[in-house]
N, C-alpha and C positions, 0 to 999 in steps of 0.2 A: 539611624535617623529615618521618622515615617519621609519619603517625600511629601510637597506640597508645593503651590505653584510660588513662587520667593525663594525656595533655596536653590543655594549657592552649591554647583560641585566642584571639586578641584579647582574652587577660588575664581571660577570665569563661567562656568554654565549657571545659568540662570535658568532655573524650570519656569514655564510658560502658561501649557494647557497639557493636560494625560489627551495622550494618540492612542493608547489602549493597554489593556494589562490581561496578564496572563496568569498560570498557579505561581510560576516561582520568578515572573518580573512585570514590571511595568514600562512604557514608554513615555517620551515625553518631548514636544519640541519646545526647545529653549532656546538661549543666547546667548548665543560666545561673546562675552564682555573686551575681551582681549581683539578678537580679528574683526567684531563689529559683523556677525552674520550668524544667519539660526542654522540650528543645527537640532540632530533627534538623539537623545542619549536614552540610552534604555539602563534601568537601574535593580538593582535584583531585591526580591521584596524582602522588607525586612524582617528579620527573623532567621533568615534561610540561609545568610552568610557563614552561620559556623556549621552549618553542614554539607558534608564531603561532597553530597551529590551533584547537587542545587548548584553549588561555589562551583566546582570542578566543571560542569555543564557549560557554566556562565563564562567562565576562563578559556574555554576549549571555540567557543563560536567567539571570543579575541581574538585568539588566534587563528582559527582558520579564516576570518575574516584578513586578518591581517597578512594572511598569506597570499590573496588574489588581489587582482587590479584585472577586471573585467569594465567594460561599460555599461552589464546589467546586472551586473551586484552593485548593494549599496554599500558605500566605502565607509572604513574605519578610521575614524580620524586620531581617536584620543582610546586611554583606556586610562582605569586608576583607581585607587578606594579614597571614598570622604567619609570618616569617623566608623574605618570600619566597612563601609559599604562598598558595596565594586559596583563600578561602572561601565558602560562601553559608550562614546559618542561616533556617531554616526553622519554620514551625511543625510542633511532634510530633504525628503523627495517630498514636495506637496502631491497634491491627486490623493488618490484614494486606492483601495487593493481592487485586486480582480475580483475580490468576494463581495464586497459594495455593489462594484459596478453591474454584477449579474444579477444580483438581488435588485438594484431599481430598475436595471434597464431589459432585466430578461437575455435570451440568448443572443450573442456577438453578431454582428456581421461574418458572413466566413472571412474576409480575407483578414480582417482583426483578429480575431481568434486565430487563425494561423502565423501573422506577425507575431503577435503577445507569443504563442508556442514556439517559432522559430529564435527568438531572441533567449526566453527563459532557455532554452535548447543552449543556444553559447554562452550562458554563463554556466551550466552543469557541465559541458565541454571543459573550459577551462578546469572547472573546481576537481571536477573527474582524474584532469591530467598532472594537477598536484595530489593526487591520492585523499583526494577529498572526497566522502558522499554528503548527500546535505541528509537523507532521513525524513525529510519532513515536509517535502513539495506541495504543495496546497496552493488555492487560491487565497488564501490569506496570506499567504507568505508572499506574494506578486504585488507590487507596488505599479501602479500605473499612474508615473507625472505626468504633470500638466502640459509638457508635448505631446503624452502619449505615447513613451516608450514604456517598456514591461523593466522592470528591476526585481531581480529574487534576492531575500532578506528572511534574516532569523536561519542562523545556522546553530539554534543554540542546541541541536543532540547532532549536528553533527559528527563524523566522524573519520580520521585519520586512518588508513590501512593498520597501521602499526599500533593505533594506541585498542586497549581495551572497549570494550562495551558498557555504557552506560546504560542497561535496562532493570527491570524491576521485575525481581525473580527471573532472571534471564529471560526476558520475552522484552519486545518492541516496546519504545516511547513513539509516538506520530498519534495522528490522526486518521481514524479506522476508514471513515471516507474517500480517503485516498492511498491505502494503505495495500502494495504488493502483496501477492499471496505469500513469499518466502517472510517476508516481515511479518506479514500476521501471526505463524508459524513458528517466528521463532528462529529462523534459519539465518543464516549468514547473510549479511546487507550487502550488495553492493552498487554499482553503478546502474543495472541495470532496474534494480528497486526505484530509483530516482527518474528513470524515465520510463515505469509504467506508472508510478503517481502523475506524470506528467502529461500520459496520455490519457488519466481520466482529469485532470484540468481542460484538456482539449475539447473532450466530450462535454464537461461541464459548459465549455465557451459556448461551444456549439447549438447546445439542446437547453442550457439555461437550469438544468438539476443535475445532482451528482448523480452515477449508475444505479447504485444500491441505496435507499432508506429504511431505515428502522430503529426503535427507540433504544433497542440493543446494540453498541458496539460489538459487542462480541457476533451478534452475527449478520453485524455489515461485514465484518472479518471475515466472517463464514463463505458470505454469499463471493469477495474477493477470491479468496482461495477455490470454490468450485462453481461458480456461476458465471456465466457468461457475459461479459459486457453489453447489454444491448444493444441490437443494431439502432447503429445511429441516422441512417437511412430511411428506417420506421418513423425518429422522431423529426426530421428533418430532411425530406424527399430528393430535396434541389442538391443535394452533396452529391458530388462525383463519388461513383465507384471505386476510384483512385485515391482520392482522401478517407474515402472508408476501410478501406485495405490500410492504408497507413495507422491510422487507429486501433484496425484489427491488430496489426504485430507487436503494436504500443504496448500494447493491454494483453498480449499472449502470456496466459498462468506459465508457461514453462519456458525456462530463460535459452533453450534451443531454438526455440520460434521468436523472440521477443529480439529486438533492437539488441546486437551485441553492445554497442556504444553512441554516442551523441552523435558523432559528425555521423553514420551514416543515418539513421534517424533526420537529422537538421538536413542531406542531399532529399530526401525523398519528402520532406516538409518542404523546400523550397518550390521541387517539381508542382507539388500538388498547388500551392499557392499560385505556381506559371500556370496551370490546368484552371484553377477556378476562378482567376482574375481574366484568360483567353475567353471561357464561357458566360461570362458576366460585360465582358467588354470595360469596365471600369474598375476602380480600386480607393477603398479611402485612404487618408494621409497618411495613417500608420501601415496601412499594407503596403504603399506607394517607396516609403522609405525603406521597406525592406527590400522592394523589389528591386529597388538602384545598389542594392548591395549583393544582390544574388550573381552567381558564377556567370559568366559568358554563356554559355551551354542554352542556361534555364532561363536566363533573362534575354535572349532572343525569341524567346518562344510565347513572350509578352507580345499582344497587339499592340502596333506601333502607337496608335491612339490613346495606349498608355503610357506608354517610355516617353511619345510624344506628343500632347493632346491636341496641338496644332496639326498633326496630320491623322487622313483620313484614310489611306492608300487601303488599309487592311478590312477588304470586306465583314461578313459574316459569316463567309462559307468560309473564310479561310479561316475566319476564329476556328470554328467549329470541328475544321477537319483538324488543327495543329491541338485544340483539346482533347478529341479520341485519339489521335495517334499519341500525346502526353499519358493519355488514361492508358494504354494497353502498356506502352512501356513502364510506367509506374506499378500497376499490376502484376505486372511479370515480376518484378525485381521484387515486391514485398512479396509474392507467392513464393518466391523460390528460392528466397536466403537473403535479394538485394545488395550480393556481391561481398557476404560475406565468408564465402567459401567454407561454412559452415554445415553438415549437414544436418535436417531434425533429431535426428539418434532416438533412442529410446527416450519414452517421458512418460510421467503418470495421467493417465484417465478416470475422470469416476464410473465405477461399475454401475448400472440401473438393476437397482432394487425393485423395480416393479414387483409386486405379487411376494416380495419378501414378506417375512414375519419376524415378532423379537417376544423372547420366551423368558422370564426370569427364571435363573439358575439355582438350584445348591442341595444338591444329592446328596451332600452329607450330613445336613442341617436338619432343622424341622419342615424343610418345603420352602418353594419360593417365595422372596421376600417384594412385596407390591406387584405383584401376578396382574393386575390390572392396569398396571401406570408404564408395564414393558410397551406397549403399543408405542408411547409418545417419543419411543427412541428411532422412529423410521417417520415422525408425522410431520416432519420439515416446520415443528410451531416452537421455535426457541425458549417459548415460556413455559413450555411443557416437558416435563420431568420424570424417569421412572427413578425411584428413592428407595436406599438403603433402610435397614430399621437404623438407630441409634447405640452406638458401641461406646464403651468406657473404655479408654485409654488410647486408642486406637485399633486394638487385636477384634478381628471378624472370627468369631467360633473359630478359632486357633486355625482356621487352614482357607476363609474366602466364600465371597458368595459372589454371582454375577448374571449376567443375562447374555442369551446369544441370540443372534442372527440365522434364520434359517432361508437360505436363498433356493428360489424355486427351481435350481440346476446347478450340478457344482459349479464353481467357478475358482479362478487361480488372482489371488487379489494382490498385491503387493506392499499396500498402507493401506492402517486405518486410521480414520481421521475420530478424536472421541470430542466432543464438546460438553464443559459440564458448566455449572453454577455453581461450583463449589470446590474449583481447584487445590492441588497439593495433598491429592491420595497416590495409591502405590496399585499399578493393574498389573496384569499379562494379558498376551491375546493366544487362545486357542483355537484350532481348526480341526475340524474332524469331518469324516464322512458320510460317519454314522453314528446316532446315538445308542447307549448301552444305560441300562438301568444300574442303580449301585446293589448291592450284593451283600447283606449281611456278613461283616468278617471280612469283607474283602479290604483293603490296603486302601484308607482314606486320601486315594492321591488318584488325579486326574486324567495321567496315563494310562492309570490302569483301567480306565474308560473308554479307552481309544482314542482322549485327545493328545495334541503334538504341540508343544510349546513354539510358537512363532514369533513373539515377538514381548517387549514389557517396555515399561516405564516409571520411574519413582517422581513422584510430584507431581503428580500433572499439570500442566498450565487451563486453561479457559479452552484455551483452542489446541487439541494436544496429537500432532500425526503420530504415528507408531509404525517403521517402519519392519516390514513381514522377513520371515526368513521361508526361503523358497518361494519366489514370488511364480511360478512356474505350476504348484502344485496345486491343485485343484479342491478345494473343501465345498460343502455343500452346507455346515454351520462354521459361524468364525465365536465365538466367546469371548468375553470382556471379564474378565476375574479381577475383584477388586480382593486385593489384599491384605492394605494395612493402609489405615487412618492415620490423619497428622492433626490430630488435635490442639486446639489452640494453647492450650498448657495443660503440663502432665495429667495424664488421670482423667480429664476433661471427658465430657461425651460428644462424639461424634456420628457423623453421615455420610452420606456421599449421592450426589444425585450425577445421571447421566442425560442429557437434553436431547443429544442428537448421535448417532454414528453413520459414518460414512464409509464407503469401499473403493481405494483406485486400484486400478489393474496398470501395468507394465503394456505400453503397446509401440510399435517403428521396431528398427534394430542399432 
């Protein structure tokens, strides 16, 4: 059944008006016939019920909904199929998402923006500690009703420790705006994915745009996975040092530096909230409420003027000094681990290519193939591409062509990151230290070059890391050899373009 606003679901939902739609559902608040109260039931669009994916997705945020009772998740009330169709109803949060509200109003209040983030924070607590990730944190996913509390909703790629991966070609479902570097990647989801999307909502509150834009997903991904979050300081001056450090560890690309977990994240959210609500001397409703719920600790470090707005006892100097002395201790704790007895350890860096060059390869061939378009693989322009010629079947002159990196000093790299526009080819990566011409007669294979096989991959995805063997040894060229095409059906001809490569090195112990 298309929905429409008349139908009936499970014999008591009456659809109303569409709250919004998505590829594989729609929302909708209606009315419960039976208990006499509106409620939002989200319906999965039709067509998409007899397949595994879409269905399976839609079943999986039932149930993980159905598994918590938070008071900033929105509750599951009903679930069921009509003619066929699956449902979920939900409880109706009026208000609007965080993503509305930034878009008319521009950047939050800070002590809003840290409520709204300290709340969404206890509900990923909770869902965390059932062995739930949500996947998919956004300010679209943030409901903010008409009190003004934050509710996080749409668990629909959620995902259960134990159950499988629902991605496409093994690679992330979410939204690249918000999207962990491990997630962009490819790499295993966990808790901690969930609260660096969290902490670019925070930035987002904050500053009123998300970190990275670009008309390409793929490399908003990019700029996630090796770019730095902007200071948020630049865009918004008045923020404590202390709430900028918290953002910092939020948003840290390597999950040794990053928030092990929610609750301590949510202790160092609440401090910074005690710190900017002292230096502000006030608080709006919604920060007000969280601050009546904060630990003893934090919430003595509130001027009495807000705990208690009939009293005046607490100067200015004493704001002042109890907010530096909050800032230094908050600093300290997100500089240094924040009491998670964890230490940094080894993590990956990107190498600067400064003064690097990128040469297209194939000493066994006729000569290099697009010798003019190797540049656009170091020139950081996503749209730009150096390209294979076009092969039938898949097979590259039976043995590869590729293009390398010539870095202005050796260097010892650990991963390379390749980015292409035309995913689901077959590479290796080589290192050498020196180049060697080919040799009539000589053994049309790549050792005998003096290159060392470091690392490969079949398929590559859009965003494709490759992680190096010897990450310790030092090359002065790294090579991308593409091997074998996956053409869209047998025989078929095929390409392969490469957009971007990148180098991290191993650095800490």
């Amino acid at each position: 059944m298309q929905p429409q606003a008349g139908t009936t679901f499970g014999g008591r939902y009456r659809l109303e008006r569409q709250l919004g739609a998505g590829a594989s559902s729609t929302v909708w608040r209606a009315f419960d016939t039976v208990l006499e109260r509106r409620v939002a039931i989200k319906v999965l669009v039709h067509g998409l019920s007899g397949e595994s994916g879409p269905l399976e997705r839609f079943r999986r945020e039932a149930r993980a909904l159905a598994k918590l009772g938070h008071p900033n998740i929105v509750t599951v009330i009903d679930t069921g199929e009509d003619d066929s169709t699956p449902f979920i109803v939900l409880a109706y949060v009026g208000g609007e998402t965080l993503k509305q509200r930034i878009r008319r109003d521009g950047r939050l209040a800070v002590g809003d923006a840290l409520a709204y983030t300290i709340e969404v924070a206890g509900a990923l607590a909770a869902a965390h500690d059932r062995g739930i990730v949500h996947r998919d944190v956004k300010s679209q996913n943030i409901l903010i009703d008409p009190d003004g509390g934050a509710k996080l909703t749409d668990f629909g790629i959620a995902r259960s420790g134990d159950d499988d991966a629902l991605t496409q070609d093994g690679r992330v479902l979410g939204t690249t705006d918000y999207v962990s570097p491990e997630q962009a990647l490819g790499h295993e989801v966990t808790g901690q994915s969930d609260l660096y999307s969290l902490g670019v909502v925070l930035y987002e509150s904050l500053t009123g745009a998300v970190p990275f834009r670009d008309p390409s997903p793929v490399a908003v991904a990019r700029m996630h996975v090796r770019a730095e979050i902007p200071d948020v300081q630049r865009a918004r001056p008045e923020i404590s040092a202390a709430l900028a450090a918290v953002l910092e560890r939020a948003t840290a690309k390597h999950l040794k530096r990053r928030y092990q977990d929610a609750p301590t994240m949510i202790g160092d959210l609440e401090q910074a909230l005690a710190i900017e609500t002292a230096r502000s001397g006030s608080a709006s409703s919604e920060a007000s409420a969280v601050l009546r719920a904060l630990p003893p600790d934090a919430r003595s470090q509130v001027p009495l003027r807000v705990r208690h707005p009939s009293s005046t006892a607490l100067s200015l100097a004493a704001v002042a000094l109890v907010a530096a002395a909050l800032a230094v201790l908050i600093f300290t704790r997100v500089h240094t681990g924040g009491g998670s007895g964890l230490s940094v350890g080894a993590v990956e860096v990107p190498v600067s290519l400064a003064g690097a060059s990128a040469s297209a390869y194939d000493p066994f061939g006729r000569g290099p193939e697009d010798a003019g378009g190797a540049r656009h693989v170091l020139d950081d322009k996503p749209g730009t591409s150096w390209t294979t010629k076009r092969y039938a079947g898949g097979l590259i002159n039976t043995h590869g062509v590729g293009i390398y990196i010539t870095a202005k000093r050796p260097l010892a790299a650990s991963e390379l990151l390749l980015e292409t526009p035309t995913p689901g080819f077959n590479v290796q990566v080589w290192g050498a230290t020196a180049l060697a011409a080919y040799r009539r007669g000589s053994p049309k294979l790549l050792a005998a070059l003096g290159w060392r096989l470091l690392g490969q991959a079949s398929r590559v995805a859009a965003l494709e890391p490759i992680t190096l063997a010897d990450p310790r040894q030092r090359f002065r060229y790294y090579l991308v050899w593409i091997t074998l095409l996956h053409p869209a059906s047998p025989g078929a001809w095929a390409s392969a373009e490469i957009s971007q490569l990148a180098l991290d090195q191993q650095t800490g112990s």
